[in-house]
C-alpha positions as CSV (number, residue, x, y, z in Angstrom):
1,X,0.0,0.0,0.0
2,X,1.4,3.2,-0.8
3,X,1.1,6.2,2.1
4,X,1.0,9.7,0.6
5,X,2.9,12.8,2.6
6,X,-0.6,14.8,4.2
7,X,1.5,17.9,3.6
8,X,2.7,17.8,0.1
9,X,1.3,14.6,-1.5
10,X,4.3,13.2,-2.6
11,X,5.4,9.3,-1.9
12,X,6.4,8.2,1.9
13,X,9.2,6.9,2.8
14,X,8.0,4.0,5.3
15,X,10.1,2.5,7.9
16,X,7.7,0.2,9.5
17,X,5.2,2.4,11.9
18,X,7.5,5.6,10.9
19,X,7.6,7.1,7.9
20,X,9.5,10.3,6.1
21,X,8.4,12.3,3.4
22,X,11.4,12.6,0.8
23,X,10.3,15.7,-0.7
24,X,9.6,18.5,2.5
25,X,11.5,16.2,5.3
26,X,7.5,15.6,7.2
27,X,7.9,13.0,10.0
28,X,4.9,10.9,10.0
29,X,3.9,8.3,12.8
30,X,2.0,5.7,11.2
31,X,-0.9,3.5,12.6
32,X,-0.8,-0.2,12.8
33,X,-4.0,-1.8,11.6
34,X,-6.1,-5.6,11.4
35,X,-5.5,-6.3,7.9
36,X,-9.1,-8.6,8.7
37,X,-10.9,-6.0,10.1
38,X,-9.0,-2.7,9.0
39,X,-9.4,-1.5,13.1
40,X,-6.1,-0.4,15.2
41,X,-4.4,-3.4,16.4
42,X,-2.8,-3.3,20.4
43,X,0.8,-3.0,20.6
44,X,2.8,-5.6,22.4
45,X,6.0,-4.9,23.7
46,X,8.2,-7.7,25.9
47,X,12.0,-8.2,25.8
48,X,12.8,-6.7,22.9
49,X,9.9,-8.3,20.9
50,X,7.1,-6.3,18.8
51,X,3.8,-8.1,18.6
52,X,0.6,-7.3,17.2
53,X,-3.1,-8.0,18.6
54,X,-6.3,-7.4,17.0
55,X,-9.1,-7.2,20.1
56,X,-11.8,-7.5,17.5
57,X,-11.9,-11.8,17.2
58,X,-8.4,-12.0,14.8
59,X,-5.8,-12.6,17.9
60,X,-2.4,-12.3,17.1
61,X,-1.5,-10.7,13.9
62,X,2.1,-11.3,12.2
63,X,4.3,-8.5,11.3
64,X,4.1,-9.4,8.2
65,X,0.4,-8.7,7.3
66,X,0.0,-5.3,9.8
67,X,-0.9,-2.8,7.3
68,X,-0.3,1.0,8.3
69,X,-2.3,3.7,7.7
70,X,-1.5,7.7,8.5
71,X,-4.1,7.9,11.5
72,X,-7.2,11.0,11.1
């Protein structure tokens, strides 16, 4: 999925839930999101370890299938 800079438009730059816009330097701190459900997943942090947990029915979600969106 491609995340679009809400200042300028242009292409982000995503570096999993960060991301920089290439073109006027904005900072934006992305959402992680269900990919099921499309809802905010809960952040689990322990020992180093990121995991991902959708409270609506979908459990735990791999890194590999969080999707990010640029939050309202």
């Amino acid at each position: 999925m491609e995340l679009h800079c809400p200042k300028c438009q242009h292409l982000l730059e995503q570096d999993g839930a960060h991301a920089q816009c290439p073109s006027c330097g904005n900072d934006v701190e992305l959402q992680a999101c269900c990919p099921d459900c499309h809802l905010p997943l809960q952040v689990l942090k322990a020992c180093g370890a990121v995991d991902y947990f959708c409270q609506n029915g979908h459990g735990l979600i791999s890194r590999k299938r969080v999707e990010y969106r640029i939050p309202a």
